[in-house]
DOVOKE-743306 format. One record per residue (C-alpha): residue number from 1; x, y, z; residue in one letter. Coordinates in Angstrom, 2 decimals. Each point is the difference from the previous one (the first is absolute). Last residue first. Example, Ala and Ser with C-alpha at 12.3 -4.5 7.8 and 13.67 -1.06 7.14 Angstrom:
REM DOVOKE-743306
+-----+---------+---------+---------+------+
: pos :      c1 :      c2 :      c3 : code :
+-----+---------+---------+---------+------+
:   2 :   13.67 :   -1.06 :    7.14 :    s :
:   1 :   -1.37 :   -3.44 :    0.66 :    a :
+-----+---------+---------+---------+------+
//
This chain:
REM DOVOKE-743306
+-----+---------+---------+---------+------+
: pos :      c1 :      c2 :      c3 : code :
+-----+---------+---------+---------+------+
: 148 :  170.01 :   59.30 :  104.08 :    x :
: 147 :    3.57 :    0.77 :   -0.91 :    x :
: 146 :    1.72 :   -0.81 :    4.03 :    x :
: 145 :   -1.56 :   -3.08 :   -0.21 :    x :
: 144 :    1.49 :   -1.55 :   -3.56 :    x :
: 143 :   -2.24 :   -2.25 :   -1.86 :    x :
: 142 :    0.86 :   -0.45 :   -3.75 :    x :
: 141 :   -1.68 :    1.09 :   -2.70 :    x :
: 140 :   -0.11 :   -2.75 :   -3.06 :    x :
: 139 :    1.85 :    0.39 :   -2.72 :    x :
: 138 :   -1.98 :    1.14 :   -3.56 :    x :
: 137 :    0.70 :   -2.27 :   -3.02 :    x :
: 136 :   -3.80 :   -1.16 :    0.21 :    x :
: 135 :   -1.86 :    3.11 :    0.35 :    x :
: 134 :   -4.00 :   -0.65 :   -0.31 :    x :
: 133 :   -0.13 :   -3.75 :    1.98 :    x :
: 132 :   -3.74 :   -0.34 :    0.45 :    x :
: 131 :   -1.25 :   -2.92 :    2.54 :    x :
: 130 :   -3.68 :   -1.04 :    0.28 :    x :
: 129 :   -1.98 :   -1.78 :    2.84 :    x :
: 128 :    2.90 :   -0.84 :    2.16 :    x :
: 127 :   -1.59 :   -1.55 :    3.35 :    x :
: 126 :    1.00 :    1.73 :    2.75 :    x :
: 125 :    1.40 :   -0.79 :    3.48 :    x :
: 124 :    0.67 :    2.90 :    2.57 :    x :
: 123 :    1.59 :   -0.48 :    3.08 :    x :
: 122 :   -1.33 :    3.18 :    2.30 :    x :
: 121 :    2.49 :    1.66 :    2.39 :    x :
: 120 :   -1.36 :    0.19 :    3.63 :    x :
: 119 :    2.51 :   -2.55 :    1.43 :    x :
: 118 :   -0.80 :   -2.30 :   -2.86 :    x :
: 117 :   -3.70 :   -0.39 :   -1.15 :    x :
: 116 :   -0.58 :   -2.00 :   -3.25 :    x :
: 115 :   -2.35 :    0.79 :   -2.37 :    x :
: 114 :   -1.42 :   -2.60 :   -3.06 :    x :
: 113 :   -0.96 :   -0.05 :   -4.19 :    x :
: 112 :   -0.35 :    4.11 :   -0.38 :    x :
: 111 :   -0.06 :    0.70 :   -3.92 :    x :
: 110 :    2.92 :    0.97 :   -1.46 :    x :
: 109 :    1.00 :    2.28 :   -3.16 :    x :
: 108 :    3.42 :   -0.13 :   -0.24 :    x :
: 107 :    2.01 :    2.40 :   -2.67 :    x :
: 106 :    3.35 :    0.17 :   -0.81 :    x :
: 105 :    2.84 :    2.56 :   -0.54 :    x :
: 104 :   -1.55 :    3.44 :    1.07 :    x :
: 103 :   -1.92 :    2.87 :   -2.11 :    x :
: 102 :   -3.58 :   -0.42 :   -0.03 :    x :
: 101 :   -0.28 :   -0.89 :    3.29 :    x :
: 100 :   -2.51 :   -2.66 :    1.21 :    x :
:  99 :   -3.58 :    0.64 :    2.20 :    x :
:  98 :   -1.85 :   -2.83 :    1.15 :    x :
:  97 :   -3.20 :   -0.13 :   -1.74 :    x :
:  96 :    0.03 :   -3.70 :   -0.16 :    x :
:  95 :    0.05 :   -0.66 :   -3.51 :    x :
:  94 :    2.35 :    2.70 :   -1.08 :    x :
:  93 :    0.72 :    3.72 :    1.14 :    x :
:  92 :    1.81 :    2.67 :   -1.39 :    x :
:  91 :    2.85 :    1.96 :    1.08 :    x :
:  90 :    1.80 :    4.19 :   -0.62 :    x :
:  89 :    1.80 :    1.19 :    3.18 :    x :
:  88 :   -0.70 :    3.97 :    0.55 :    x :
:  87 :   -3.15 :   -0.22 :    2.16 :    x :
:  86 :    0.56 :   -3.47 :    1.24 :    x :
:  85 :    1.97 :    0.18 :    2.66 :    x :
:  84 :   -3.03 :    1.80 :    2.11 :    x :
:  83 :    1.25 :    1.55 :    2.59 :    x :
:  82 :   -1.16 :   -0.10 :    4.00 :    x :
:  81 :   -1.98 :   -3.59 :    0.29 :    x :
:  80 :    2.42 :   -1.54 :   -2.67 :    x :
:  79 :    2.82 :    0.29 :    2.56 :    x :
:  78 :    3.65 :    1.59 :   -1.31 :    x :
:  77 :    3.32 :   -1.45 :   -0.01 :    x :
:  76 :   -0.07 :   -3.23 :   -1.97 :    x :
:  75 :   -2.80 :    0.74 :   -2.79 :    x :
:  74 :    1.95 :    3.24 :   -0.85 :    x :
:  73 :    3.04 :   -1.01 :    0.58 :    x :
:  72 :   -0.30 :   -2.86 :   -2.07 :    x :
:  71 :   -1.36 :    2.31 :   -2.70 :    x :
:  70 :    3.27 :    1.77 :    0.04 :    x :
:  69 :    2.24 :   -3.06 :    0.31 :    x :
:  68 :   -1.47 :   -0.74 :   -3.60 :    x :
:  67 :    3.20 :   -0.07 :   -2.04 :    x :
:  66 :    0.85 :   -4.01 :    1.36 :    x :
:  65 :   -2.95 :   -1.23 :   -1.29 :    x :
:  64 :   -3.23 :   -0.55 :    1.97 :    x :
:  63 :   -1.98 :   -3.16 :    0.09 :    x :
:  62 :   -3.69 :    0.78 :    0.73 :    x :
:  61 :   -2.48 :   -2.05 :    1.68 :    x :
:  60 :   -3.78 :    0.05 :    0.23 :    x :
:  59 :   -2.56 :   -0.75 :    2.64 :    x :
:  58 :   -2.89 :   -2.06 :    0.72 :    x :
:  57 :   -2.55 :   -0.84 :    3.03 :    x :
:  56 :   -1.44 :    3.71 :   -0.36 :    x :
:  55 :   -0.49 :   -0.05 :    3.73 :    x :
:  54 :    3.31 :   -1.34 :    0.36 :    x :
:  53 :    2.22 :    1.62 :   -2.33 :    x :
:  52 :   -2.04 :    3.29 :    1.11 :    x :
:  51 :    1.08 :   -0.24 :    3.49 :    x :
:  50 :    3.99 :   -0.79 :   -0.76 :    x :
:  49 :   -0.18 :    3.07 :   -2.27 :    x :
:  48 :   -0.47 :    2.58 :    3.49 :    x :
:  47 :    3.40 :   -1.93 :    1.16 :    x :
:  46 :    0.77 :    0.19 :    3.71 :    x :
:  45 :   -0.59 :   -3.41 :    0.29 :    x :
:  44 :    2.96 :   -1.39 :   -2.18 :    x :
:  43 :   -0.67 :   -1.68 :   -3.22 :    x :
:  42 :    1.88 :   -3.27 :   -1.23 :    x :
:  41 :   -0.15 :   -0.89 :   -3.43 :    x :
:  40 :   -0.59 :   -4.66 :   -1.49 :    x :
:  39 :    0.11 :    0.09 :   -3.82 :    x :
:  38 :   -2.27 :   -3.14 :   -1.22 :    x :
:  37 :   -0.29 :   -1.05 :   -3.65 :    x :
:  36 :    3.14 :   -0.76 :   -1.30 :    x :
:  35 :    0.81 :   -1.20 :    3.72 :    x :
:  34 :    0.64 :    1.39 :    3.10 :    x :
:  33 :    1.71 :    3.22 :   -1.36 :    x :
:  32 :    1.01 :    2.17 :    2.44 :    x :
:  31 :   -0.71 :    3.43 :    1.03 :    x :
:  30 :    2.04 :    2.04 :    3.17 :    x :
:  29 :    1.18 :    2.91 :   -1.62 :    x :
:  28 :   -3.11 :    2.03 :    0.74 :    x :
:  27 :   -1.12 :    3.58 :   -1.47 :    x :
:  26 :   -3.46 :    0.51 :    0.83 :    x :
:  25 :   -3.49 :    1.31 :   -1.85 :    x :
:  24 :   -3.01 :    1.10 :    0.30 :    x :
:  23 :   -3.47 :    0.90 :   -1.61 :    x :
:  22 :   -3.26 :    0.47 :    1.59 :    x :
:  21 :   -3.20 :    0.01 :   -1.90 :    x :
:  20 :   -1.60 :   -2.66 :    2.02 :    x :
:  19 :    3.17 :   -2.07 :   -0.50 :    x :
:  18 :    3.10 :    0.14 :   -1.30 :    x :
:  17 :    3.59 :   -1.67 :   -0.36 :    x :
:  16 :    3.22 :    0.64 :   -0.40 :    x :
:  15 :    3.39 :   -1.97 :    0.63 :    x :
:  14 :    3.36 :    2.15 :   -1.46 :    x :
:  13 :    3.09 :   -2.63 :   -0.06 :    x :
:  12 :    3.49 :    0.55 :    0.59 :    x :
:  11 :    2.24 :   -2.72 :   -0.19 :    x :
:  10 :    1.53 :   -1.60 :    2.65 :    x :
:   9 :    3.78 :   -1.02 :    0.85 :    x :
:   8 :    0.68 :   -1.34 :    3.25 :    x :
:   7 :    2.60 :    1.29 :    2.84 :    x :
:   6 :   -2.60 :    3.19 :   -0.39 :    x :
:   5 :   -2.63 :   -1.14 :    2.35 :    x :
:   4 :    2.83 :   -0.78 :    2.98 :    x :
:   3 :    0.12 :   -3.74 :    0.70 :    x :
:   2 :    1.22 :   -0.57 :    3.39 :    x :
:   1 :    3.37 :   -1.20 :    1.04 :    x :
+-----+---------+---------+---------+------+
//
């Protein structure tokens, strides 16, 4: 049998980052902890955000909770070259410049530590810089493909 994406579950997690005065973001569902100071993300190649993760060499994550399949859609469905999903989300930035949401579970603000290549998907290792937890009784989103 092979392993279908949604035999496991994931949460859902909105990666951003800028550069040069660009600013973009992704939904993924595949981010894992490495350590308490290394989360390891996968980015496809079609992803505009994938560029400015590594020309800006950082990038920061954002735990949803399980109200926010809105803003999932938003950073799942539709490309950071043709909208930008930032106009009506509220975030701020932290060391690295990476933008995080205002309004999510947790925080990760990562700096870039190695890059991976995988059958054009990019393996992602960063370094933890500073973590934020802002809603701490919320549930975590959960990946389902036919939502996002």
């Amino acid at each position: 049998m092979k392993l279908r994406h949604d035999m496991l579950n994931h949460g859902v997690n909105i990666v951003c980052a800028q550069h040069d005065g660009q600013v973009g973001g992704l939904a993924v569902a595949w981010a894992t902890q490495l350590s308490t100071d290394r989360i390891l993300i996968c980015v496809g190649s079609q992803s505009s955000t994938r560029e400015l993760i590594l020309n800006s060499k950082a990038f920061g994550l954002s735990v949803l909770y399980r109200d926010q399949v809105e803003i999932a859609r938003l950073f799942g469905r539709k490309s950071s070259r043709s909208v930008n999903k930032f106009e009506h989300v509220g975030y701020h930035t932290a060391d690295t410049g990476s933008p995080l949401l205002d309004d999510c579970m947790i925080t990760l603000d990562c700096r870039v530590e190695a890059v991976h290549d995988d059958n054009g998907h990019k393996l992602i290792i960063g370094r933890i810089l500073q973590a934020e937890s802002l809603k701490k009784e919320a549930e975590p989103l959960i990946y389902r493909e036919e939502d996002y």
